[in-house]
C-alpha atoms as a printed R data frame, in Angstrom:
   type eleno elety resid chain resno       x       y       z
1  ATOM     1    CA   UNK     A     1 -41.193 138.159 -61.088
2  ATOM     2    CA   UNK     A     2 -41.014 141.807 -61.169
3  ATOM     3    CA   UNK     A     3 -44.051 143.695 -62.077
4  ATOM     4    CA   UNK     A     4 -42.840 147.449 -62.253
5  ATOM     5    CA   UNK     A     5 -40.894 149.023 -64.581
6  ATOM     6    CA   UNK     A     6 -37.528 148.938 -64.856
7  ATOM     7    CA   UNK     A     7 -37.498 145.141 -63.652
8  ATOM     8    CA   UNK     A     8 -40.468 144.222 -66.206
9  ATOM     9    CA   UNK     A     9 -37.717 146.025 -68.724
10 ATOM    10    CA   UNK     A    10 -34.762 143.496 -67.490
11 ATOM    11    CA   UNK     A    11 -37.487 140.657 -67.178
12 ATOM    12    CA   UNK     A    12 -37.427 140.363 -71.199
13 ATOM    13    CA   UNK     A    13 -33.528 141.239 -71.151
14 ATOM    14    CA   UNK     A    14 -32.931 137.872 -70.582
15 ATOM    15    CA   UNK     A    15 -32.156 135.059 -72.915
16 ATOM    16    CA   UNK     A    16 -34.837 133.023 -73.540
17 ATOM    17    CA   UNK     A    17 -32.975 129.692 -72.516
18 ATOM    18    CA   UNK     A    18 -33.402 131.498 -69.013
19 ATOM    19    CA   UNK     A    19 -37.075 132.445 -69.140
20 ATOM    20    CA   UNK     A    20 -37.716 128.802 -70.331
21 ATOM    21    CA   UNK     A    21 -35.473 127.330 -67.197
22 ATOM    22    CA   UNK     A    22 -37.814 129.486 -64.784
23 ATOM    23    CA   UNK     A    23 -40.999 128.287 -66.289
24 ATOM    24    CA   UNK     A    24 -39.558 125.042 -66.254
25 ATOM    25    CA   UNK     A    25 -38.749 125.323 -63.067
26 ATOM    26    CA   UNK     A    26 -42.045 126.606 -61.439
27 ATOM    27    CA   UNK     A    27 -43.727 123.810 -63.235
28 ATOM    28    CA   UNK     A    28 -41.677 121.082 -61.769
29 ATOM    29    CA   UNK     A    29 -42.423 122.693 -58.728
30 ATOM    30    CA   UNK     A    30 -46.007 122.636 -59.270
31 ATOM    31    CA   UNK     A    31 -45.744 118.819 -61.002
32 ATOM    32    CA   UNK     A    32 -44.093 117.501 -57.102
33 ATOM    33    CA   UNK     A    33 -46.893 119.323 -55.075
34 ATOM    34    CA   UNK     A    34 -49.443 117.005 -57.189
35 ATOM    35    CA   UNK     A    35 -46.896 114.035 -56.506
36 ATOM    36    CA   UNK     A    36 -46.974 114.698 -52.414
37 ATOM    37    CA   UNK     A    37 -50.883 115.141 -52.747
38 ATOM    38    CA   UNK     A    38 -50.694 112.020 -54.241
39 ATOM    39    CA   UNK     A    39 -48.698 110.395 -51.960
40 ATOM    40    CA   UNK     A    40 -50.359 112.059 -49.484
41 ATOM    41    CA   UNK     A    41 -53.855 110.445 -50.499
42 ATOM    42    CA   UNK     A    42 -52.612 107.174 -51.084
43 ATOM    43    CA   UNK     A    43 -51.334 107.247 -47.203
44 ATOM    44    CA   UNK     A    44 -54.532 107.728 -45.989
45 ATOM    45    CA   UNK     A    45 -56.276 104.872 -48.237
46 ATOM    46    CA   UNK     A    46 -54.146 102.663 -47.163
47 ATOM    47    CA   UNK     A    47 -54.498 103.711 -43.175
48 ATOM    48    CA   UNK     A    48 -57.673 103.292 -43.977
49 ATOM    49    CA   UNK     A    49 -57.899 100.055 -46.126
50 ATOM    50    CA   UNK     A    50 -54.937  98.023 -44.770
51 ATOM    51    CA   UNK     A    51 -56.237  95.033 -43.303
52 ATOM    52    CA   UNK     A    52 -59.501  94.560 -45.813
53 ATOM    53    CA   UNK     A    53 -59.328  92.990 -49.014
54 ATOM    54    CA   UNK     A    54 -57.677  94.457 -51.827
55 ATOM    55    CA   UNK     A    55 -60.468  96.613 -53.976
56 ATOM    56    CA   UNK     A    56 -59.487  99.211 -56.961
57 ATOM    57    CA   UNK     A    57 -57.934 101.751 -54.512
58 ATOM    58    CA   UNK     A    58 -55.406  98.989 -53.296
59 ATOM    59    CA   UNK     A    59 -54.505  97.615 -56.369
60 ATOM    60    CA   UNK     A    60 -50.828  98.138 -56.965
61 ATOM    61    CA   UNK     A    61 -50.537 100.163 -53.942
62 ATOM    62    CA   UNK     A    62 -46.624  99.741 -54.008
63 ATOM    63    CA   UNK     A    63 -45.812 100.631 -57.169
64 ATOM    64    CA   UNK     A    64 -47.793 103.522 -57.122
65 ATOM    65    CA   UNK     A    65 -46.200 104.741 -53.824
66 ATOM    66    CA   UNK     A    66 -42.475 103.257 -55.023
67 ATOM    67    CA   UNK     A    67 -43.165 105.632 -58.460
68 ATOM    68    CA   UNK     A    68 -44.189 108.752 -56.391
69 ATOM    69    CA   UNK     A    69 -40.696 108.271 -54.487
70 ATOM    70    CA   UNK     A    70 -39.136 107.892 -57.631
71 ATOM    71    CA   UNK     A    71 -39.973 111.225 -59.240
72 ATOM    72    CA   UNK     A    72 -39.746 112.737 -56.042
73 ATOM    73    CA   UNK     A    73 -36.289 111.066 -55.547
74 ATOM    74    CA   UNK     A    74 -37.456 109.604 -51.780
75 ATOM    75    CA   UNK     A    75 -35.769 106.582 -50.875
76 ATOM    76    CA   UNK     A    76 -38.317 104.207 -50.846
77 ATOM    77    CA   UNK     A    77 -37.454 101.752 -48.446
78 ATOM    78    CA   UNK     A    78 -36.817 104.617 -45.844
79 ATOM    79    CA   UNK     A    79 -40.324 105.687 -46.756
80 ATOM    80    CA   UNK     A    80 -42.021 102.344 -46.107
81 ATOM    81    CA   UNK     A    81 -40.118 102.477 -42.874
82 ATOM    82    CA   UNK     A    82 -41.140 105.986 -42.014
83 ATOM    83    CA   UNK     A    83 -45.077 105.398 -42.614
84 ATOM    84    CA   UNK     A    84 -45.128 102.176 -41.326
85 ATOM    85    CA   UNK     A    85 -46.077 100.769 -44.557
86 ATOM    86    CA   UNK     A    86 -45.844  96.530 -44.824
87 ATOM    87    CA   UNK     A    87 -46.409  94.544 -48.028
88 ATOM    88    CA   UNK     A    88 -46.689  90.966 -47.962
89 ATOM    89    CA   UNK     A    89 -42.786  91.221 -48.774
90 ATOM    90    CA   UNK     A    90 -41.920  92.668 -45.692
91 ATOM    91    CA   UNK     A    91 -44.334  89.624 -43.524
92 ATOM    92    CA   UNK     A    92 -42.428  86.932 -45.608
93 ATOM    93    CA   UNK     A    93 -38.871  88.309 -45.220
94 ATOM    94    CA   UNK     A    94 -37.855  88.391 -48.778
């Protein structure tokens, strides 16, 4: 964003519709770095936690990873693959 005059002047030239998009924009940009963090800390419970008992950390593991690939749009399958993650889906075969 410009900070000096004549850009600060065609800053608030613009349509709001456009202003809106940017700040839109940023914030969705902000909103996917807490979505990798999150995916990011959920990687290392379960590197850490894999073969104990499921606890409160584990609990819906999956879906919480499979919804973080959603809004990131990450295939999630191709994920699991990636980080070597295995549900008892993927021991079964089904």
């Amino acid at each position: 964003m410009c900070t000096s005059g004549d850009g600060f002047a065609a800053t608030w030239q613009l349509p709001v519709a456009d202003i809106w998009g940017r700040v839109m924009a940023c914030m969705d940009r902000v909103h996917r770095v807490k979505i990798v963090s999150e995916l990011f800390d959920l990687l290392n419970v379960y590197s850490f936690k894999r073969d104990q008992p499921i606890d409160e950390d584990t609990a819906n593991f999956f879906e919480k990873v499979k919804h973080c690939c959603d809004l990131l749009e990450l295939d999630y399958d191709a994920f699991k693959k990636e980080f070597g993650l295995m549900d008892s889906q993927d021991f079964s075969g089904k």
